[in-house]
C-alpha positions as CSV (number, residue, x, y, z in Angstrom):
1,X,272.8,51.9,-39.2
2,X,273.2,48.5,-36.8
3,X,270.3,48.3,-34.1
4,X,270.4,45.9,-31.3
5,X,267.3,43.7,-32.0
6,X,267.7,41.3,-28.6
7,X,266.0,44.1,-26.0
8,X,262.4,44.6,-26.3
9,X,260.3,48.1,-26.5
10,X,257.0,48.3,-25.5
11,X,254.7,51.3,-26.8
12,X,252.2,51.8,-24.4
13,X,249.1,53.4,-25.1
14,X,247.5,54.6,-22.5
15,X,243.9,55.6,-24.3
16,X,242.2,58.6,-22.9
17,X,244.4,59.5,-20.8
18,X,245.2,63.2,-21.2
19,X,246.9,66.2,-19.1
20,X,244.3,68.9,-17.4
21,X,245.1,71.6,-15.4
22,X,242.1,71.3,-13.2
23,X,242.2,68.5,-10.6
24,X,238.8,68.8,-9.9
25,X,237.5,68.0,-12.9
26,X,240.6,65.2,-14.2
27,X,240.9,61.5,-13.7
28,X,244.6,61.4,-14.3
29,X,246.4,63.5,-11.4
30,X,249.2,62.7,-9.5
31,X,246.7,61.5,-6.9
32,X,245.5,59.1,-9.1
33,X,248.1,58.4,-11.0
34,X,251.6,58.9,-8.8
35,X,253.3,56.5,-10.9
36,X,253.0,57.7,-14.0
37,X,253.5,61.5,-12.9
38,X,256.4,60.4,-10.9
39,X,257.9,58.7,-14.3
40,X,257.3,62.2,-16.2
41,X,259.2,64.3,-13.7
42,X,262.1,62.1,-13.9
43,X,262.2,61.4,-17.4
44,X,260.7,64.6,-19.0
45,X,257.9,64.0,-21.3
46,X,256.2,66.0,-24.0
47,X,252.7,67.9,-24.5
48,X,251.0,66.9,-27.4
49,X,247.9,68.0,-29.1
50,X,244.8,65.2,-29.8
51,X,242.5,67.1,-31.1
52,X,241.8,69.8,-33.8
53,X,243.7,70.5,-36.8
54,X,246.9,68.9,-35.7
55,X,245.5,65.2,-36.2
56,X,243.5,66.2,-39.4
57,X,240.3,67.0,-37.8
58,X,237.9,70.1,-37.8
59,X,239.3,73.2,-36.0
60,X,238.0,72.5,-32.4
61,X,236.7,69.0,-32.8
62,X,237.6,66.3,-30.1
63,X,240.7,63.8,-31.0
64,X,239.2,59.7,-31.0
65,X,241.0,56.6,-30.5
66,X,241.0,56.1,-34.5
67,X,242.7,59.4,-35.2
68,X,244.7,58.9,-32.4
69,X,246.3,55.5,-33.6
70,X,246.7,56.8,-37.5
71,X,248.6,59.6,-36.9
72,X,251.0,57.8,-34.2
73,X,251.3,55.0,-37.1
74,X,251.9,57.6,-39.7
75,X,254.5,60.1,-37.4
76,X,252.5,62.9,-39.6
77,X,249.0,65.1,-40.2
78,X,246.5,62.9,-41.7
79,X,243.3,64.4,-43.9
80,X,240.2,62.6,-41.8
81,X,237.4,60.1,-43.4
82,X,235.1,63.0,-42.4
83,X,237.4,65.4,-44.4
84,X,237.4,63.7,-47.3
85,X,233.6,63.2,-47.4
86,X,233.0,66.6,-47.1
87,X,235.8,67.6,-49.5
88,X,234.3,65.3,-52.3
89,X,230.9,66.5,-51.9
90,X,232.2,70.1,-52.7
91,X,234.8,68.8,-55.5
92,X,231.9,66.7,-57.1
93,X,234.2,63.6,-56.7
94,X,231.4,61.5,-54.5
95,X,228.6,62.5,-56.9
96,X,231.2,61.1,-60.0
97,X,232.0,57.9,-58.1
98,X,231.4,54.7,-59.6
99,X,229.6,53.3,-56.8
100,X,226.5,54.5,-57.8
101,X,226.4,52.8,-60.9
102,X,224.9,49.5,-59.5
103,X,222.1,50.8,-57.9
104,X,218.3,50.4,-59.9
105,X,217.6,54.2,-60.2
106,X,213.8,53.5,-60.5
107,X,213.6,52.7,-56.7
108,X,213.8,54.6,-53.7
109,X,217.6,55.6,-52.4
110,X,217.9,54.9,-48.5
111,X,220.2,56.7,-46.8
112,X,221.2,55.7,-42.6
113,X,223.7,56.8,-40.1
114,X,224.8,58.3,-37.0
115,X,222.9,61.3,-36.1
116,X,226.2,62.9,-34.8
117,X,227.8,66.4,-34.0
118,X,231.1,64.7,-33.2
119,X,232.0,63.5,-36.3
120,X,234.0,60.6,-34.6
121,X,232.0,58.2,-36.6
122,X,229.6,59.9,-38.7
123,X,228.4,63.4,-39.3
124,X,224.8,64.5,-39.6
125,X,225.5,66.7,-42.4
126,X,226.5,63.9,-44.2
127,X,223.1,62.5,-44.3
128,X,222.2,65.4,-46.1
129,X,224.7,64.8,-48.4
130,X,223.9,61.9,-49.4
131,X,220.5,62.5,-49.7
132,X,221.0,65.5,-51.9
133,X,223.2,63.1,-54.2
134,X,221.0,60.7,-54.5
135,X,218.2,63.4,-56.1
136,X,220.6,64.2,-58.6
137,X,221.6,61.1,-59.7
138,X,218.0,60.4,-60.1
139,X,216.5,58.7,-57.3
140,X,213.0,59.3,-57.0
141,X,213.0,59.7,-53.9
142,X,215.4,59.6,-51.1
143,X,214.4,58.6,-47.0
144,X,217.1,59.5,-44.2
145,X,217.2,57.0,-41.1
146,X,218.3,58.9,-38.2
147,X,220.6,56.9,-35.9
148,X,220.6,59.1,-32.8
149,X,223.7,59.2,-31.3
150,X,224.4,60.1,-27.6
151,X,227.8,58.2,-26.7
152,X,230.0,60.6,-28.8
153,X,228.0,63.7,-29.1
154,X,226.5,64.7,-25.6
155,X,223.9,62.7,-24.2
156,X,221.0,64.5,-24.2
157,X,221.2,66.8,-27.7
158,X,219.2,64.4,-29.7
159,X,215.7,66.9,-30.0
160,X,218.4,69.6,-30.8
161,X,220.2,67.4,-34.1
162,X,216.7,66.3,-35.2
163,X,215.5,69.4,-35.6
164,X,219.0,70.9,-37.3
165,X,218.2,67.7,-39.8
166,X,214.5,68.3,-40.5
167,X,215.8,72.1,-41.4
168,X,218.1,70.9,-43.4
169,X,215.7,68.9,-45.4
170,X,213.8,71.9,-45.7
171,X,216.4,74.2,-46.6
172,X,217.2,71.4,-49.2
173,X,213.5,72.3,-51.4
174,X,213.0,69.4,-52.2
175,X,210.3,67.4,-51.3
176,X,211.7,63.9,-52.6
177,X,213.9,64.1,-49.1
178,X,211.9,62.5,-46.2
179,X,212.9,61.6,-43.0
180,X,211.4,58.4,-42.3
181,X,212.9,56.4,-39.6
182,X,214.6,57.3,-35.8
183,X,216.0,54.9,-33.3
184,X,218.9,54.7,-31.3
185,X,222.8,53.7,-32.2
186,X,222.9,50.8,-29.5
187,X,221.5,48.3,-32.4
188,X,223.6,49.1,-35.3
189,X,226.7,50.1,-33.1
190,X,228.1,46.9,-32.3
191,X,231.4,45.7,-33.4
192,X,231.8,42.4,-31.0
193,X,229.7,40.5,-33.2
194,X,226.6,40.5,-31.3
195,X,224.9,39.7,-33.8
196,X,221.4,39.3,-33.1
197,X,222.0,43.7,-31.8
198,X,222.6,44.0,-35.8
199,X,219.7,41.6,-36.4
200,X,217.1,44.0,-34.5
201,X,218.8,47.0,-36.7
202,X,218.0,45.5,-39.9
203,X,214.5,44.4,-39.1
204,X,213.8,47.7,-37.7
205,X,214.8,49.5,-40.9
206,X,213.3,46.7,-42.8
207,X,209.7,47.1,-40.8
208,X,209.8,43.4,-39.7
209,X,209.5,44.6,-36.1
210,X,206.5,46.4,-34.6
211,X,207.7,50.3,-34.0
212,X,205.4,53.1,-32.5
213,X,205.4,56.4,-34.9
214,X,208.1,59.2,-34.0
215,X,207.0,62.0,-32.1
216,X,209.3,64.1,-30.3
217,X,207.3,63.9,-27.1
218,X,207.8,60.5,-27.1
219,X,211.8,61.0,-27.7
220,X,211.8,63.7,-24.9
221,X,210.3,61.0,-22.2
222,X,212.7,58.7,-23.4
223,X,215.7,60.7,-22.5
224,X,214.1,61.6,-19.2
225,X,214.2,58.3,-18.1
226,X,217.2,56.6,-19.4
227,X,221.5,57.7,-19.5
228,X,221.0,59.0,-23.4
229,X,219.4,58.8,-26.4
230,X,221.4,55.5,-28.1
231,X,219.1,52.9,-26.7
232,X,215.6,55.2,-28.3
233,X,213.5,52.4,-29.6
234,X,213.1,52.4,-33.4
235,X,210.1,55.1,-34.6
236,X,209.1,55.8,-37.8
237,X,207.5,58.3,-39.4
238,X,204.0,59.2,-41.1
239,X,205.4,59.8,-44.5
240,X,208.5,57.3,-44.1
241,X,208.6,53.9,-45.9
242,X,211.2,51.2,-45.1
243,X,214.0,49.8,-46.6
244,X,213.0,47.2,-49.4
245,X,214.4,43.9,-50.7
246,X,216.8,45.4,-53.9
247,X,216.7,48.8,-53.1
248,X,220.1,51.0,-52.3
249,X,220.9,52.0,-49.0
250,X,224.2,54.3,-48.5
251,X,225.4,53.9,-45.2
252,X,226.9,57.6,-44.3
253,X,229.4,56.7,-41.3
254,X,233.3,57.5,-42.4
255,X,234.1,54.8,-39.4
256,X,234.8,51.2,-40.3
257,X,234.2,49.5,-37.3
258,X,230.8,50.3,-35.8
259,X,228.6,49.8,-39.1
260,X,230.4,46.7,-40.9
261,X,228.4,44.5,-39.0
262,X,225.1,46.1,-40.2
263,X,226.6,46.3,-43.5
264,X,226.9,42.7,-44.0
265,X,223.4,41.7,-42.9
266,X,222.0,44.0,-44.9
267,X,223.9,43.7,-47.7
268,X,222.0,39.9,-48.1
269,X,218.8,42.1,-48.1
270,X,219.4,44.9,-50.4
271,X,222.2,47.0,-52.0
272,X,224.1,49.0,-49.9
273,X,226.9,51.4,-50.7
274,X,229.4,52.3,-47.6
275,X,231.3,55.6,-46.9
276,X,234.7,53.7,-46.7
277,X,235.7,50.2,-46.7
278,X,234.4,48.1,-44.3
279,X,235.4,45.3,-41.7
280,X,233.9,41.6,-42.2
281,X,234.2,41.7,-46.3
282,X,230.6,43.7,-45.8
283,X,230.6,45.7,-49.1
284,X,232.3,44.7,-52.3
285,X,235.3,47.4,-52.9
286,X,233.0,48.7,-56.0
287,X,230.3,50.1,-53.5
288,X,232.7,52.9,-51.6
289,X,232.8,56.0,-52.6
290,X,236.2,56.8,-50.2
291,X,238.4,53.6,-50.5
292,X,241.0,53.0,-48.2
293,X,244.3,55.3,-48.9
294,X,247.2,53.0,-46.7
295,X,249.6,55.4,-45.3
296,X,253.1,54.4,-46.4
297,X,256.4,55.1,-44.5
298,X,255.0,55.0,-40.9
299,X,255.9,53.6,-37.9
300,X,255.3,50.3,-38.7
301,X,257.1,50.4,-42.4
302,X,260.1,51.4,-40.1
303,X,260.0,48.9,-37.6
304,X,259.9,46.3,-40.6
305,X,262.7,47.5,-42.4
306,X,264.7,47.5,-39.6
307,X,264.4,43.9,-38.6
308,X,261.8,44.1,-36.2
309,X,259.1,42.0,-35.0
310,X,255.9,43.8,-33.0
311,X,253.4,42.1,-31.2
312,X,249.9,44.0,-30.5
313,X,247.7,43.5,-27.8
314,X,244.7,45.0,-26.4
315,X,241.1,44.3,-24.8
316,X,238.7,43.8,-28.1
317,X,237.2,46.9,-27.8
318,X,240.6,48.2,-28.9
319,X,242.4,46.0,-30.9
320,X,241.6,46.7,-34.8
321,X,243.3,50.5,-33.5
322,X,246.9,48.7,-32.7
323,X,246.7,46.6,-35.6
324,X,244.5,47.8,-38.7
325,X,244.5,51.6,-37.5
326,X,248.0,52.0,-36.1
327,X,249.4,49.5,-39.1
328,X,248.3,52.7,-41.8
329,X,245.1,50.9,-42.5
330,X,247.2,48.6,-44.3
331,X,245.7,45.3,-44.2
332,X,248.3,42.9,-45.8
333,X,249.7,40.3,-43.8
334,X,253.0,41.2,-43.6
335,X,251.8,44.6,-41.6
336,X,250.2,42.8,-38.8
337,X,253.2,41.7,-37.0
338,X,252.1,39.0,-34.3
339,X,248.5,39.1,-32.8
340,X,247.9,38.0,-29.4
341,X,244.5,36.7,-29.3
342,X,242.2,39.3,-28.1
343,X,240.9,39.8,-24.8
344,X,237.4,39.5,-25.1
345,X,235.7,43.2,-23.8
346,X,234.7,43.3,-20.5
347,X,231.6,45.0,-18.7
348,X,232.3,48.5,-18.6
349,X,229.5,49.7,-16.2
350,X,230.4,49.6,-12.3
351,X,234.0,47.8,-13.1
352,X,236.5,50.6,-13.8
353,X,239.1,47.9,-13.9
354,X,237.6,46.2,-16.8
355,X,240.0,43.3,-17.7
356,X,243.3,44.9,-17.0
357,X,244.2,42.0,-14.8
358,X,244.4,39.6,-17.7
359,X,246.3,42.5,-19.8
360,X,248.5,42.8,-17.2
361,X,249.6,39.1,-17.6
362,X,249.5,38.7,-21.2
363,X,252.0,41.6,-21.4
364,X,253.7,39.9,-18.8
365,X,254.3,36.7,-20.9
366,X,255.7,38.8,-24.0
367,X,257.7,40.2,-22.3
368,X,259.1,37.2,-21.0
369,X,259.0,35.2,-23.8
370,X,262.2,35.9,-26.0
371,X,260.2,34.7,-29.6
372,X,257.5,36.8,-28.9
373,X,259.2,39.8,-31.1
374,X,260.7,43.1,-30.1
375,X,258.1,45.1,-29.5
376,X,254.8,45.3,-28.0
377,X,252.4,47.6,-28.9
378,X,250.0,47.6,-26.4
379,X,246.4,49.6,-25.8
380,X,245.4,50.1,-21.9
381,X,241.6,51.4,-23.0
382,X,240.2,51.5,-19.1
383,X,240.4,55.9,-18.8
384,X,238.9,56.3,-22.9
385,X,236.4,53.2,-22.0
386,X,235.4,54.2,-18.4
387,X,235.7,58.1,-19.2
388,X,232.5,57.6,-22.1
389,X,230.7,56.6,-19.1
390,X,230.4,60.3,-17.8
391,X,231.3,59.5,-14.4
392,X,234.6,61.4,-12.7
393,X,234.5,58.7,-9.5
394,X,235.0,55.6,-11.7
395,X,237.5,57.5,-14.3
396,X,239.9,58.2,-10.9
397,X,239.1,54.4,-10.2
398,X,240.2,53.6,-14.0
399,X,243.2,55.5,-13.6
400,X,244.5,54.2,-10.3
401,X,244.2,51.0,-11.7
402,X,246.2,52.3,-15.3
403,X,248.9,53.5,-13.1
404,X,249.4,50.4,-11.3
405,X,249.4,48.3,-14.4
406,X,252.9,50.8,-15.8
407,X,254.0,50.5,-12.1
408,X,254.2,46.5,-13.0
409,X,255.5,46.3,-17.0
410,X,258.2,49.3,-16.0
């Protein structure tokens, strides 16, 4: 098969963008988007499904930008992270795993994540997983370190999850399962290497910081004063007991990108096992219990064979999804085509256009620029970015601003 390799492509994803029936209650209308609308009814375009069991997730369950960009790398139905955990916790392949092995059985087991019904990075029920692991491999004890979530599950149903996890320890009979810390995600959520965010996360779970003792009152005047629950200062807990110097903590979210940073400075502190493999060279290989399974034959692998050269580009926020995510999770060099350097993330909050200016002009120059490769494979994250924030005014803005950039590169 002979392919012309001179013109370029460009994949343009435009993330969170998606097609409702309901104009008053959607940010991507032909009002706010002619262009784009005017493009589909010329060219035709297809309805696809983000969400559910057709990208690998739980019937019902909301698509993310990480699912999103695996299964249009793969071309295929991919089993989740989240799927697997739960799949080896049945099978008995997570309690067999050999990344147990290196932990000192005679301390306590710590176990910390995202206190999460969206399973987009982590699962609550995974904490009890874990937990319920580590009392058969022989932990004396095990304390859970609720990371409350509100950015991916709704803002707001913190109290709710807290008290499905406290009756899950419960139902668990076992009294060597204690909750012991709560605080919000914003500290161990960073992936734009703030670092001294991650800082505050360890010395909070480490008890280096002065905390006030839980109580849900406390939690409930919290959210009544602020957007959610993810900037809750750290609490602990009566019968809780923080993480100590060589003792194991298991980090339960199935997510690389938002806990490798936390990883890594706590790995210098103690011995922590992750869920899957993690950014920054944070956990050795030997302490995963899901490694990495690349995904072979995708949409990369093809453009390879056939000669091609891709460049990716994106805004930080989204850049490890069109290279490490959209690649397969395949890491080698040869899969990473040609990076543009990134364009650092810009404030979200009251500026809907975030830096699509500067996206605009970097595509631009690839475009332009005839050794620049064949294709680009670019993110435009403004609608997914601007659309977390809850607010349907600045989404509309975001997506005015979207359309204009395709108005430009087409």
């Amino acid at each position: 098969m002979s392919i012309d390799k001179r013109p370029k492509a460009v994949l343009m994803i435009l993330d969170g963008m998606g097609l409702n029936e309901d104009p008053k209650s959607s940010a991507t209308t032909a009002e706010q988007m002619p262009y784009v609308h005017s493009l589909m009814q010329q060219y035709g375009y297809a309805r696809l499904h983000a969400s559910g069991t057709p990208v690998g997730l739980d019937e019902g369950k909301a698509g993310n930008s990480e699912v999103g960009h695996l299964t249009i790398g793969a071309g295929k139905v991919l089993l989740s992270s989240l799927a697997r955990v739960r799949e080896g916790y049945h099978s008995g392949d997570w309690e067999q795993s050999s990344a147990w092995e290196h932990s000192d059985f005679s301390k306590p087991l710590h176990v910390a994540g995202l206190l999460s019904d969206a399973g987009v990075h982590a699962h609550w029920e995974t904490l009890i997983m874990a937990a319920d692991l580590g009392i058969k491999k022989g932990f004396p004890i095990v304390y859970i370190h609720a990371l409350l979530d509100g950015t991916d599950s709704q803002a707001g149903t913190a109290p709710k999850m807290l008290a499905e996890l406290q009756q899950a320890i419960k139902d668990n009979d076992s009294d060597k399962i204690v909750l012991a810390s709560v605080m919000g995600r914003k500290w161990s959520a960073d992936r734009a290497e703030n670092w001294d965010l991650t800082e505050y996360c360890r010395d909070a779970l480490m008890d280096r910081i002065e905390s006030k003792e839980f109580s849900s009152k406390n939690l409930e005047q919290h959210l009544a004063n602020s957007p959610s629950e993810a900037d809750f200062p750290p609490a602990s807990l009566p019968d809780g007991m923080p993480v100590g110097a060589d003792e194991t903590l298991i980090l339960t979210n199935h997510r690389a990108d938002r806990i490798s940073q936390l990883a890594k400075v706590m790995n210098n502190e103690c011995h922590v096992i992750a869920m899957v493999e993690l950014k920054h060279e944070a956990t050795p290989i030997e302490d995963v219990f899901f490694p990495t399974l690349p995904i072979n034959g995708g949409l990369i692998d093809v453009l390879k064979e056939q000669g091609f050269r891709t460049t990716r580009l994106s805004e930080q926020c989204k850049f490890p999804h069109v290279t490490y995510f959209i690649n397969g999770m395949q890491t080698d060099e040869t899969a990473k085509g040609i990076e543009v350097p990134t364009i650092p993330d810009a404030e979200i909050l009251g500026n809907p256009l975030m830096s699509i200016t500067q996206l605009t002009t970097e595509m631009q120059k690839v475009m332009a620029d005839d050794s620049g490769g064949q294709v680009l494979i670019v993110n435009v994250p403004n609608l997914d970015q601007v659309g977390h924030q809850g607010s349907l005014e600045a989404a509309g803005q975001a997506g005015t601003a979207v359309d204009n950039l395709v108005k430009k590169v087409v």
